[in-house]
N, C-alpha and C positions, 0 to 999 in steps of 0.2 A: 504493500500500500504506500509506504514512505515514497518508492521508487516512482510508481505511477502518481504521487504528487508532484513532487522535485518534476517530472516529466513535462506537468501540465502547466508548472511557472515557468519552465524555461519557452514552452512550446508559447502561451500568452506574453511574453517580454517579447519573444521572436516576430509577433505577430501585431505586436504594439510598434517594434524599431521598423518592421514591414511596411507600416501604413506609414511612418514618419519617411522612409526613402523613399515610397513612390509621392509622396509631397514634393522632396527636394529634387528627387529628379523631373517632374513636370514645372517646378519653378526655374530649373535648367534647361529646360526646354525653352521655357517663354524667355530666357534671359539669353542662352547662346545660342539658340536654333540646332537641329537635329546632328552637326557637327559637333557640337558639345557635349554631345549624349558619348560617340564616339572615342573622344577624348582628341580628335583631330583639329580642336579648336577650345584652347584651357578659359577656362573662365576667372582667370587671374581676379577679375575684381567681384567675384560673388561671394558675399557674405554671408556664412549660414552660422545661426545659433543654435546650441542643444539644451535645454536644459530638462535635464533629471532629481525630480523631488520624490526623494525617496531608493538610495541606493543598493539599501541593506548591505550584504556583508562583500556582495560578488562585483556589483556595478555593472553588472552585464551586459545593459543595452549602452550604457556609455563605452564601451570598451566595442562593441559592435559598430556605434554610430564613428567612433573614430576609424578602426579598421576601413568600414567603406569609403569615409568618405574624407578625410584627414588628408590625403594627398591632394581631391580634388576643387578642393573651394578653401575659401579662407574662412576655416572651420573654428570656432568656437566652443570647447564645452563646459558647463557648468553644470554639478553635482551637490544634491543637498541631503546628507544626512542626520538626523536628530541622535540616534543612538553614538555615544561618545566609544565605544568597542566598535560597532561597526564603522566608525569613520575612521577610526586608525587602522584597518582593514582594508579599507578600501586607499586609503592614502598612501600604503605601503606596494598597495596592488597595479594603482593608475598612478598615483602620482608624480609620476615622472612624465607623464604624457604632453605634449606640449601645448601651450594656450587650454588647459586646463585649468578651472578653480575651483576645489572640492571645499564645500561651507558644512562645518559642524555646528549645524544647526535646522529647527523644524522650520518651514517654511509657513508663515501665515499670515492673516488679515490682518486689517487697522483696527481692529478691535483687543486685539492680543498684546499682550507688556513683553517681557525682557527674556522672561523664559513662559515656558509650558508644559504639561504634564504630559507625557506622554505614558502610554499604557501600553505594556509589554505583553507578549503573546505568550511566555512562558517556551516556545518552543526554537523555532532558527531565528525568530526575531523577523520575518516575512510579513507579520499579521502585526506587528507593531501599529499601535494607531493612536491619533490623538483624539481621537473618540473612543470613548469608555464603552466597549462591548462585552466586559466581563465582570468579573469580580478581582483578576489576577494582577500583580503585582504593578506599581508606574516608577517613572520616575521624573524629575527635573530636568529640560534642557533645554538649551538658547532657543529662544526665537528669532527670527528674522523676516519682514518682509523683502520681496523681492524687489520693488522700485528700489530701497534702503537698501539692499543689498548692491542693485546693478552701479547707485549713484558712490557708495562707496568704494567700488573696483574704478569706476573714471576718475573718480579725484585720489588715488593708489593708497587707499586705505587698508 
């Protein structure tokens, strides 16, 4: 059963990062024309951003969205994890990647302060949520919205 789980988050990230490349590549279309697609015609100046809220322990689709597409545009990633275990995991796993910025923190609204509780799944930490769906253990961790987040990277905070 374990295995046939594990199977079906990788197979839904797969199919999550899926529908995010045929985005970019139909915005490559409209931006280089079908030489593009190619690779007969680089699209030096197309800017693509990724961002992933919610990494857990593997960073999966980030590490996919760079593979594909990291050579071909001027690719951006950004990674947000709440779990302070899983972001040093992932920070040891990706971060080395380049124009990469992994934030150890939960991503939320203007209603949210400085940290927030987050609720633990008890198991790989996949079902982490900041919505209380059980009775199992939480913890405390940074908040950040993401405007605050993106304006603190421009001015190299």
């Amino acid at each position: 059963m374990k295995l046939f789980s594990k199977t079906v988050r990788k197979a839904r990230a797969a199919r999550d990062t899926l529908a995010l490349a045929v985005r970019v590549v139909l915005r490559r279309l409209k931006e280089t024309g079908p030489f593009g697609l190619i690779g007969l015609r680089a699209p030096a100046n197309l800017p693509v951003v990724y961002l992933d809220a919610g990494l857990h322990h593997t960073a999966h689709q980030l590490q996919l969205v760079h593979e594909w597409f990291g050579e071909r545009c001027l690719l951006r990633l950004y990674g947000f994890e709440a779990h302070p275990a899983n972001a040093e995991r992932v920070q040891a796993k990706i971060g080395h990647l380049p124009k990469t910025v992994l934030v150890n923190a939960a991503m939320v609204g203007p209603a949210q302060g400085e940290t927030v509780t987050l609720y633990l799944d008890g198991r790989s930490g996949a079902g982490d949520s900041l919505i209380r769906l059980g009775s199992g253990r939480s913890i405390e961790v940074p908040a950040v919205r993401l405007s605050r987040s993106c304006a603190d990277r421009k001015q190299g905070r």
